[in-house]
N, C-alpha and C positions, 0 to 999 in steps of 0.2 A: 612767191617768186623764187626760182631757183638760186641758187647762191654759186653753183657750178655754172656756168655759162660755157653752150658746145661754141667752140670756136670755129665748124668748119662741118658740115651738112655733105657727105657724096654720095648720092644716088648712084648706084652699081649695078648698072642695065644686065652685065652677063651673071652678074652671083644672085640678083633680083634681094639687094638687100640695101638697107640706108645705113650707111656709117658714120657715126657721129664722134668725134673728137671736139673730149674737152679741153678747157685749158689749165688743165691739171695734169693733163698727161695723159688720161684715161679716154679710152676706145672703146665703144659699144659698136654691134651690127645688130639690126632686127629686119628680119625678114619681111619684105612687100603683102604677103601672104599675110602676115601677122598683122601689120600696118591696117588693111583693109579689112580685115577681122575686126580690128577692136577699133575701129574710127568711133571716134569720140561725141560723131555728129546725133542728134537727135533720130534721124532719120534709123539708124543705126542701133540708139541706145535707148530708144523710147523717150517717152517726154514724160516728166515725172517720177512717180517711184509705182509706175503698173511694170507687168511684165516687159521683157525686150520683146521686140517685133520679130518676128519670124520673117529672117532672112533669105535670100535667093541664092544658090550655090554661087558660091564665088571660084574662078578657074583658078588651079593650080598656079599657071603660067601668069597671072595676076600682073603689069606692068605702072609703074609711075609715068603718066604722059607730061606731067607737070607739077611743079610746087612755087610757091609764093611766100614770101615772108610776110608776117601780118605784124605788126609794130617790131619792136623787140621781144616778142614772149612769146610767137610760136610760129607754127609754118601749116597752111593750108595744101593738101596733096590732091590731086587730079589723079583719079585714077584708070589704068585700059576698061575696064567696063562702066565707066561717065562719072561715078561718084567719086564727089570732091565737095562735100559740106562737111567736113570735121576737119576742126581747126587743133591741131596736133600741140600743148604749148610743152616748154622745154621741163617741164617737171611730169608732163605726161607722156612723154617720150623715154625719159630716165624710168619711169615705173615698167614701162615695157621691157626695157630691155633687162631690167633686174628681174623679170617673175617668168 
């Protein structure tokens, strides 16, 4: 479990990026593009330890139509082209935006 907790999740429709403020002070943004890239979901990452699934282009212009908080420990994202099974949790979100 994270020991930084983001204190505040904005979805930024015109920069297409999620910006996360901790409660330390510290600001990350990672790109919707990226988001949808590295979704965490099986569907996405494969199941197992075989290869990753060979993916469908994902558009540029990528949007977040929706997100959910799933307990305390992450946030599930709904994304413009329907996928929304990777559940994003707050120490997988901090590794994105550090790499």
């Amino acid at each position: 479990m994270s020991e930084n907790w983001p204190s505040r999740l904005r979805f930024r429709r015109k920069e297409r990026q999620l910006r996360i403020d901790y409660e330390d002070g510290r600001s990350v943004s990672i790109p919707y593009l990226r988001l949808r890239e590295e979704s965490p979901s099986a569907e996405n990452k494969g199941h197992g330890s075989g290869p990753r699934p060979v993916q469908p282009p994902i558009p540029a212009d990528i949007d977040v139509t929706r997100a959910e908080p799933v307990g305390r420990y992450a946030v599930r994202i709904e994304f413009s082209d329907g996928h929304s099974t990777g559940l994003y949790t707050w120490d997988y979100l901090a590794s994105l935006a550090s790499s």
